[in-house]
N, C-alpha and C positions, 0 to 999 in steps of 0.2 A: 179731249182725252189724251195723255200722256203716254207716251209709247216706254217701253221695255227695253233698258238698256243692258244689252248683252258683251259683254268679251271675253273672249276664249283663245287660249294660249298653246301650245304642246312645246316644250324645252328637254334635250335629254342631258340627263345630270349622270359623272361617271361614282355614280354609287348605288346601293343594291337598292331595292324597293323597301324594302321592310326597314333600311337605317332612313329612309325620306318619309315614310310613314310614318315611322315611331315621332320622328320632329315632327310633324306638321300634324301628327296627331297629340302633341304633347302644345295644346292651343296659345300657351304662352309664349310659344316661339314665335308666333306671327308675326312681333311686332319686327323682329331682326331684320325681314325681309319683306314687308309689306311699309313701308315708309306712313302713309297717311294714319295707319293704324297705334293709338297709343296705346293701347295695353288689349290683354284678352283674359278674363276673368274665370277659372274655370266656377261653375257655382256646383256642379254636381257631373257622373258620368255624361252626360245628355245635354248639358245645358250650360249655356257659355252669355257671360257677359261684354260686349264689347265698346271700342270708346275711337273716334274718330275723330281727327282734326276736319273741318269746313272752313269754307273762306270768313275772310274777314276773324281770323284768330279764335274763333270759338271751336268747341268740339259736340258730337252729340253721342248719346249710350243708349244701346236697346240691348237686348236681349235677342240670344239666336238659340236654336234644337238640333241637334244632331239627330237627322235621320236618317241618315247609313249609313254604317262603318263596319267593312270590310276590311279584316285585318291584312297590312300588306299591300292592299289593291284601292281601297278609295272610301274616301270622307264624304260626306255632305252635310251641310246644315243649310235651316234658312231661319228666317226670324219668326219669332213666335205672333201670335195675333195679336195685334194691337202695337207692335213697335213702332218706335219712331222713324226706323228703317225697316224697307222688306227687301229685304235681299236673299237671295241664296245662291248655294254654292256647292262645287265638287270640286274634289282631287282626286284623279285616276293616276295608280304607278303601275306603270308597263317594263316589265323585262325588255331591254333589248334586244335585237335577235343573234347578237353574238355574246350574251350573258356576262358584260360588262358593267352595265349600266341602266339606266331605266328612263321611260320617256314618261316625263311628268305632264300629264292633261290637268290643267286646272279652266272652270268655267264660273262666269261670277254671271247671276241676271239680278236686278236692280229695276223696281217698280216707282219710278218717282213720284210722293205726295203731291197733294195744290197747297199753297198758298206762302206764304214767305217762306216760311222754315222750310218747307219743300223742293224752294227754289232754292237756297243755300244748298242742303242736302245734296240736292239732286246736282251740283255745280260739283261736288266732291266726288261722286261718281259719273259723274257724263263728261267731265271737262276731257279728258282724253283716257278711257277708259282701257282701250286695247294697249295703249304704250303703260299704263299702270299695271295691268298683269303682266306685261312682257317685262317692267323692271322690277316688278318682284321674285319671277322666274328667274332672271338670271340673276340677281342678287340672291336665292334661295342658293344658285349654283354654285355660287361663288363660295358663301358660307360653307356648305357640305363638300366642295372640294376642298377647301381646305382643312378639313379632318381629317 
């Protein structure tokens, strides 16, 4: 049985919550700052199609649901039933406590399939999972400071 790959990140970025929400709730920005990610599809409010590089030069596309979104405060999706990938995901934006800036919680869990494809798959998220949210966080940073 395949264990649950989890990483989870907290980065505080000097910009307000609601301009890191509006990005990262605006699901086509992903790819700016999540590198492995080629595109984000919006299909509808709720509903997002996404597209990943894996090894070996290929990519794969499932579908994901938005099941929380709290304006300003945090995102979640995870994949719908039957995707190629299960994964899911938050974004919490926290005020800082001297009202500069906002500490961004992001957490990704990732259920690895069996059999080839799963192995590929699951080599895209498990190869070093916590340093891929930590460089997307601070590339997210990067981005949004420099507006």
């Amino acid at each position: 049985m395949s264990q649950d790959i989890k990483a989870e990140k907290t980065f505080t970025i000097n910009k307000l919550p609601e301009e890191l929400y509006r990005y990262w709730r605006n699901f086509e920005n992903v790819p700016n700052f999540m590198n492995d990610i080629n595109y984000v599809k919006v299909l509808d409010n709720n509903r997002l199609k996404w597209s990943a590089n894996v090894p070996m030069g290929s990519s794969v596309e499932w579908e994901a649901e938005i099941i929380e979104d709290k304006e300003n405060e945090s995102i979640a999706w995870e994949s719908v039933e039957g995707a190629a990938v299960n994964q899911s995901a938050r974004a919490s934006f926290y005020p800082t406590s001297d009202g500069n800036g906002t500490e961004v919680k992001f957490v990704s869990d990732y259920k690895p399939p069996g059999g080839a494809v799963g192995a590929g798959i699951g080599k895209l998220f498990s190869s070093v999972p916590q340093k891929q949210v930590e460089d997307a966080l601070n590339q997210l940073k990067t981005i949004m400071e420099q507006k």
